[in-house]
C-alpha positions in Angstrom: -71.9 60.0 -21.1 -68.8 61.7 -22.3 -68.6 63.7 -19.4 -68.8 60.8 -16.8 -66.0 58.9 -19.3 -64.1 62.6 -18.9 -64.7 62.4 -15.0 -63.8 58.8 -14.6 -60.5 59.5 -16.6 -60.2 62.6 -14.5 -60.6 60.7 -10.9 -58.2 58.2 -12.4 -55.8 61.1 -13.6 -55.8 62.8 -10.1 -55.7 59.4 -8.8 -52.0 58.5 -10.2 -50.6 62.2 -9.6 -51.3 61.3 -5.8 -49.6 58.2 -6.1 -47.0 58.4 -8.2 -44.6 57.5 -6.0 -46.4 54.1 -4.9 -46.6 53.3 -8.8 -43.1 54.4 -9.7 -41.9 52.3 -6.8 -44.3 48.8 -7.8 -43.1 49.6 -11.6 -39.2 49.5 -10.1 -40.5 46.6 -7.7 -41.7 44.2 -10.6 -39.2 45.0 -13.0 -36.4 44.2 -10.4 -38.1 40.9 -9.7 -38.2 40.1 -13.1 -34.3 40.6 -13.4 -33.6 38.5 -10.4 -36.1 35.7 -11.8 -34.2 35.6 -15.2 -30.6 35.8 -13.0 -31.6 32.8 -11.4 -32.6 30.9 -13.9 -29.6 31.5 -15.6 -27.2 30.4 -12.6 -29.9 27.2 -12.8 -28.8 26.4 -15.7 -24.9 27.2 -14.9 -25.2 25.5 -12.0 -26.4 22.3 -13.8 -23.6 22.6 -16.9 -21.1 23.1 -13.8 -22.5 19.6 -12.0 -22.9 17.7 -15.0 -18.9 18.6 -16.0 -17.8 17.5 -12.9 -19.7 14.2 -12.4 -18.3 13.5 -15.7 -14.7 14.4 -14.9 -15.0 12.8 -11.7 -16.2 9.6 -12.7 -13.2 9.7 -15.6 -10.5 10.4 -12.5 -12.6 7.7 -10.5 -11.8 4.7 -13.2 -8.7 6.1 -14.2 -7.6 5.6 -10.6 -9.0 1.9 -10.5 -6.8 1.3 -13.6 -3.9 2.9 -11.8 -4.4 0.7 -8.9 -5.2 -2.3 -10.8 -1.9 -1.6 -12.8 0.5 -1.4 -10.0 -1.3 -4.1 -7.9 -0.5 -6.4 -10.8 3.3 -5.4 -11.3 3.6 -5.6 -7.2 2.2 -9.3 -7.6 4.6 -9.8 -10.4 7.8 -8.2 -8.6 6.4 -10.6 -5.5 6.3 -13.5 -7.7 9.9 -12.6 -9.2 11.3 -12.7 -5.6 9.4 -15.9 -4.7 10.7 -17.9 -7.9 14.2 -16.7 -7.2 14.2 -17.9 -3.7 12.4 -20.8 -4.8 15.2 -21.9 -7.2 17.9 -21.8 -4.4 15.5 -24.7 -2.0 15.3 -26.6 -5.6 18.9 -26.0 -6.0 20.0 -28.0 -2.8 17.5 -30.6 -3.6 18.5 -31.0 -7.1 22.3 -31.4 -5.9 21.4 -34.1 -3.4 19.1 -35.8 -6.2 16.1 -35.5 -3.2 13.4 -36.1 -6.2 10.8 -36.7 -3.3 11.8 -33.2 -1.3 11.2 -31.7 -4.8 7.9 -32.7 -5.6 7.0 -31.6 -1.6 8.1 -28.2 -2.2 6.7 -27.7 -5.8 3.0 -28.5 -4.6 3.6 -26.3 -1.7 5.2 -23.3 -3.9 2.1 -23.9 -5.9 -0.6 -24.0 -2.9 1.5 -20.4 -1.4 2.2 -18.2 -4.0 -0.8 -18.7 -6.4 1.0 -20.1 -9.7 -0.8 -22.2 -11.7 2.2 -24.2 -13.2 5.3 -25.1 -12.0 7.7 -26.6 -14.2 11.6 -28.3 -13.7 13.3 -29.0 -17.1 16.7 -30.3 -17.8 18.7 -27.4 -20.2 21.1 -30.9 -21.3 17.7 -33.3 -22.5 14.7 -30.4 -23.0 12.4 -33.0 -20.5 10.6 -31.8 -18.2 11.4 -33.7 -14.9 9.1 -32.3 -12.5 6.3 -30.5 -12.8 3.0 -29.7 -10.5 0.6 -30.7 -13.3 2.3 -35.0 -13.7 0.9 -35.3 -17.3 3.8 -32.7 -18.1 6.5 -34.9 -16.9 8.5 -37.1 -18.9 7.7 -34.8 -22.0 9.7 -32.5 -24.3 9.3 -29.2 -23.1 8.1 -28.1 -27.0 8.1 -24.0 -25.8 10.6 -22.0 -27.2 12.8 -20.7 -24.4 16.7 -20.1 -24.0 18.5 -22.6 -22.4 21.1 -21.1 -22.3 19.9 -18.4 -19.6 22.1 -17.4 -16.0 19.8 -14.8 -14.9 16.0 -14.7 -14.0 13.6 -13.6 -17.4 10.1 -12.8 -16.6 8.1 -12.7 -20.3 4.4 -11.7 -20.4 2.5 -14.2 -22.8 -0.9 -13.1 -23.9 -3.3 -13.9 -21.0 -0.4 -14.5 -18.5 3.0 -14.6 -17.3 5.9 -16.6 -17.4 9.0 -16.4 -15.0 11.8 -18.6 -16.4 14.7 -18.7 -13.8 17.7 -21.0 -14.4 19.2 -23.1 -11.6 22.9 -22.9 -11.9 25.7 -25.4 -10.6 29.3 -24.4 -10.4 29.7 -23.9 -14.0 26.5 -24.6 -16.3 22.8 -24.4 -15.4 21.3 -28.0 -13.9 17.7 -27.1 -14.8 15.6 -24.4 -15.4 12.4 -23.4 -13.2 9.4 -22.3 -15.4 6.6 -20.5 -13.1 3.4 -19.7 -14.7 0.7 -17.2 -13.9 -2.9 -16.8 -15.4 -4.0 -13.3 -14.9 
């Protein structure tokens, strides 16, 4: 028996001296493969980091852009609005001169209807009433906010959930009333 065990190791013996070559090359074979294998893997999981990273970043670029844009849409509709109630006051102007009380409550309901304010308010700097106003229960009432009456230039004032746009309507020496535009953001 331990001669056929000697002979079976022998066969096997001459057996790899013949192919040493074909077993040297498998050996080099399989251990390359295993490199690669564990190479991949690893860019896997790079890859992955990599993707998650930029999702991440992207999406904090993507909202930080909406904000942007939701920023300056707002201060364009605020510059607009500024410009509107400016232009506005000269129309009440020449109605206010020419006591046209009817023109005026035409044009504050349409000045409403066009530029999207929510309030519209005339007040008298000299009495503090309000003496026209696109909500009625308004007029006839002290206007009780505290503003300046004393105002010759535009003042636009943000107040908590909206905005206010105070712009005085002047005569040749004093103002004659002064036009309060509100906004609701």
């Amino acid at each position: 028996m331990a001669t056929e065990n000697n002979d079976s190791t022998n066969k096997f013996l001459d057996l790899l001296k013949k192919n040493i070559v074909a077993i040297v090359l498998g050996l080099i074979l399989i251990i390359v493969l295993i490199w690669y294998s564990v190479k991949m893997s690893n860019s896997d999981r790079e890859f992955e980091k990599h993707k998650t990273e930029l999702i991440t970043k992207s999406e904090n670029e993507k909202s930080a852009l909406i904000t942007k844009h939701k920023n300056e849409k707002d201060s364009l509709k605020i510059n607009n609005l500024e410009s509107e109630s400016r232009i506005f006051s000269w129309s009440v102007r020449s109605e206010l001169m020419r006591n046209n009380t009817e023109n005026l409550n035409q044009l504050v309901n349409a000045f409403v209807r066009e530029s999207g304010a929510d309030l519209v308010q005339l007040i008298d700097p000299a009495t503090k009433i309000v003496t026209l106003s696109s909500d009625k229960k308004f007029e006839g009432l002290e206007y009780t906010q505290k503003i300046d009456y004393a105002l010759t230039e535009p003042q636009t004032l943000m107040e908590g959930a909206g905005i206010k746009i105070i712009t005085p309507i002047m005569g040749l020496n004093n103002a004659i009333g002064i036009l309060i535009v509100k906004i609701n953001k």
